[in-house]
N, C-alpha and C positions, 0 to 999 in steps of 0.2 A: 504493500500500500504506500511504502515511503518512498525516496527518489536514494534514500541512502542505498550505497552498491553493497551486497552482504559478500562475505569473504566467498572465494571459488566454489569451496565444496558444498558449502550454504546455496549460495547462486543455484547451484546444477541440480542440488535438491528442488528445490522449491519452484525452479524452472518446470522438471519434469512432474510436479507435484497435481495439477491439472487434470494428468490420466486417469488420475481414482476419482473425479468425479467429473470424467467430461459431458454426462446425460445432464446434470445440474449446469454446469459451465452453459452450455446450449441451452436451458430450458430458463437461468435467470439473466445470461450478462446480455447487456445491453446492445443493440447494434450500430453502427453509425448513420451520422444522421446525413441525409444526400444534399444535403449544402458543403458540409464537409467535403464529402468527395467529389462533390463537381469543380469544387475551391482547385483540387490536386489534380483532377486531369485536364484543366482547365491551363494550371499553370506549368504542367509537363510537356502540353500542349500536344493530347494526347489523341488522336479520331479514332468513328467507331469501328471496332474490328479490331484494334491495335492488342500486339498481343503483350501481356502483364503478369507476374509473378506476385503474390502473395506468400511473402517469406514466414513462416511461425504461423500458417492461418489458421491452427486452432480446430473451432468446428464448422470457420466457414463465417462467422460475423462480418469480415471485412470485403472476403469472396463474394458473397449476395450480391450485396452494393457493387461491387467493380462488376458482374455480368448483368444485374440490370440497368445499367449504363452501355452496355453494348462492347462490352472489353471482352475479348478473348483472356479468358483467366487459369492459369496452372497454379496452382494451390502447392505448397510446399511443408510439411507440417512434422516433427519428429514421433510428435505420439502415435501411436495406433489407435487407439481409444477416442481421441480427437479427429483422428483423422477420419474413422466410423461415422460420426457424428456428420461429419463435414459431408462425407458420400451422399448421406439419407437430406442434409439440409439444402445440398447444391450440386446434383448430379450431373450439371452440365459446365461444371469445372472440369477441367484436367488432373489428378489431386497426385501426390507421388509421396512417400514419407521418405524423411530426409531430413538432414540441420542445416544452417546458415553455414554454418562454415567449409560446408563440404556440400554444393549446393548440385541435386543430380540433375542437370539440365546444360546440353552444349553451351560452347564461346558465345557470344554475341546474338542469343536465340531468343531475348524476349526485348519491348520496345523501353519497358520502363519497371520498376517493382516496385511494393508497395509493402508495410509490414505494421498492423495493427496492435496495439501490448503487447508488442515483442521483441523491439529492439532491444532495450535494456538487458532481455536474456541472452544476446548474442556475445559471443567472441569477437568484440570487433579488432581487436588486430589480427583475426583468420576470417572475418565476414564479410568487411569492406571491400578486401582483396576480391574475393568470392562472386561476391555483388557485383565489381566492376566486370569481372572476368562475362559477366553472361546478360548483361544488358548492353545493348548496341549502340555505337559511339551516337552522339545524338541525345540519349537518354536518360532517362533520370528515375531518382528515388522518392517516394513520397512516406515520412512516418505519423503516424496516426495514435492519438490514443483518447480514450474517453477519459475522463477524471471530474472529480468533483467540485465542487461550487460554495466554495467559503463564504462569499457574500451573502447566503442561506443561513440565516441561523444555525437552524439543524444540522445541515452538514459542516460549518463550524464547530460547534460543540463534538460532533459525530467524530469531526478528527481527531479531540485531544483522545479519543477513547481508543479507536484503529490505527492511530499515528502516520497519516497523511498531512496530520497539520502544519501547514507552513511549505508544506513542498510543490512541486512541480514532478509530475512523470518520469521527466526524461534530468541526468546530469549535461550542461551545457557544456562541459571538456568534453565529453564523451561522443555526440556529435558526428557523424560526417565530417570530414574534411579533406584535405589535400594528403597525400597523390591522388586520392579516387575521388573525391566528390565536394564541390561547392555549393553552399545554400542560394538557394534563388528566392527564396519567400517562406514567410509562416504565417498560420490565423491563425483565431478560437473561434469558434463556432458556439455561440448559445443554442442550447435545445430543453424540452422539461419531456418529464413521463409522468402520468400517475401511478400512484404505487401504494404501499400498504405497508405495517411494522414487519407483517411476516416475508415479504417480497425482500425490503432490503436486508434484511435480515439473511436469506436465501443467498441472497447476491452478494452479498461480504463473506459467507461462507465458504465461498468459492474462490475465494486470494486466496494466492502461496502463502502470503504470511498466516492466515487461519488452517490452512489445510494439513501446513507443517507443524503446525501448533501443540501442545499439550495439551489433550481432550478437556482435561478438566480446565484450564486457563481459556481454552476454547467457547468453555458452554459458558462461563464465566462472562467474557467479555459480550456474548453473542447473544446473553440475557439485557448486559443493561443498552444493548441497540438496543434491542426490543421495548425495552423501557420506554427509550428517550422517543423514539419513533412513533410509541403510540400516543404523548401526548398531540401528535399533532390531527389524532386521529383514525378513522379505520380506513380512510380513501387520503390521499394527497398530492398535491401535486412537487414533484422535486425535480430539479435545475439541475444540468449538467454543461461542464464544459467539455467542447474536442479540441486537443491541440493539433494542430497540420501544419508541419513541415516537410518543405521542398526544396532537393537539390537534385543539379546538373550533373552527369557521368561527366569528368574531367577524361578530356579524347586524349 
């Protein structure tokens, strides 16, 4: 939930931590919302047909959105389990399981790629490399991620409990950069959902940091969401922001 980078082995855990419950992953987290992603193909400056890699896609949240925008999409995803999910959510993706750093797909074979809460779990001094190698000169990277909305009360308070508060997604050294790739742009995108104490409750469940958790510190924490979420009510409407950043394939 935080932007803090947890030590390697930590990382790799909690990375692949997802699998055991990729049916919940798909049934609460959120999808993106398509202001975002016209914002990134927009600025890739991407036409329809062009074909796109979805790096870490999970069960397919960020896949949707690029094929109903008309994107040729191959989906790339390490889990199995996710990547299950991903077949049944969007079968007219290309899906292949595989990691960022070892990316199975030729030289210079896709237009542009795109990688939804996933960066952060990459190796990028063996991802970037990886990246460049299979997006063709011309093209570029777009990362995406949904996050919460402090200006909210609720998810204020929400943070000091899940410890997102004060952060941002993504670390800013961390980034893209040269030899492989220069920023060309970023937005947030406002968006809301309505939701319930048991929904988000559901949908915090589903972090690495809870999944990895100590059951008992688990139900713990995931009783006083529950709490605080229901003073707002048994229906609600809550705010989210998408961060979207864009960078050029350095030719």
């Amino acid at each position: 939930m935080t932007s803090a980078r947890p030590a390697v082995s930590e990382r790799a855990e909690r990375a692949r931590s997802f699998e055991s419950a990729a049916a919940a992953y798909e049934r609460h987290r959120p999808e993106y919302p398509g202001q975002a992603l016209r914002w990134a193909v927009d600025r890739l400056e991407l036409e329809p047909g062009a074909r796109v890699l979805d790096l870490g896609a999970g069960t397919g949240k960020l896949t949707r959105g690029l094929v109903a925008l008309g994107l040729e999409v191959v989906a790339v995803e390490p889990g199995g389990p996710m990547l299950e999910q991903l077949g049944v959510a969007v079968p007219e993706a290309e899906a292949h399981e595989g990691h960022a750093e070892s990316i199975p797909l030729p030289d210079v074979s896709v237009d542009a790629a795109f990688a939804g809460q996933a960066y952060h779990w990459f190796d990028r001094e063996r991802a970037l490399p990886d990246l460049h190698r299979v997006i063709r000169p011309g093209g570029g990277l777009a990362l995406l991620w949904n996050w919460w909305d402090e200006r909210d009360p609720l998810q204020r308070e929400l943070g000091q409990i899940v410890g997102f508060s004060g952060h941002r997604p993504y670390n800013e050294e961390e980034l893209p950069g040269a030899p492989w790739f220069h920023e060309v742009g970023r937005t947030v995108v406002d968006s809301s959902e309505e939701t319930s104490p048991e929904a988000l409750v559901s949908r915090i469940a589903t972090t690495s940091m809870f999944l990895t958790m100590d059951a008992g510190e688990r139900e713990r924490l995931l009783a006083e969401v529950r709490d605080l979420a229901s003073r707002s009510g048994d229906r609600f409407t809550m705010t989210r922001q998408t961060f979207v950043l864009a960078f050029a394939r350095i030719s």
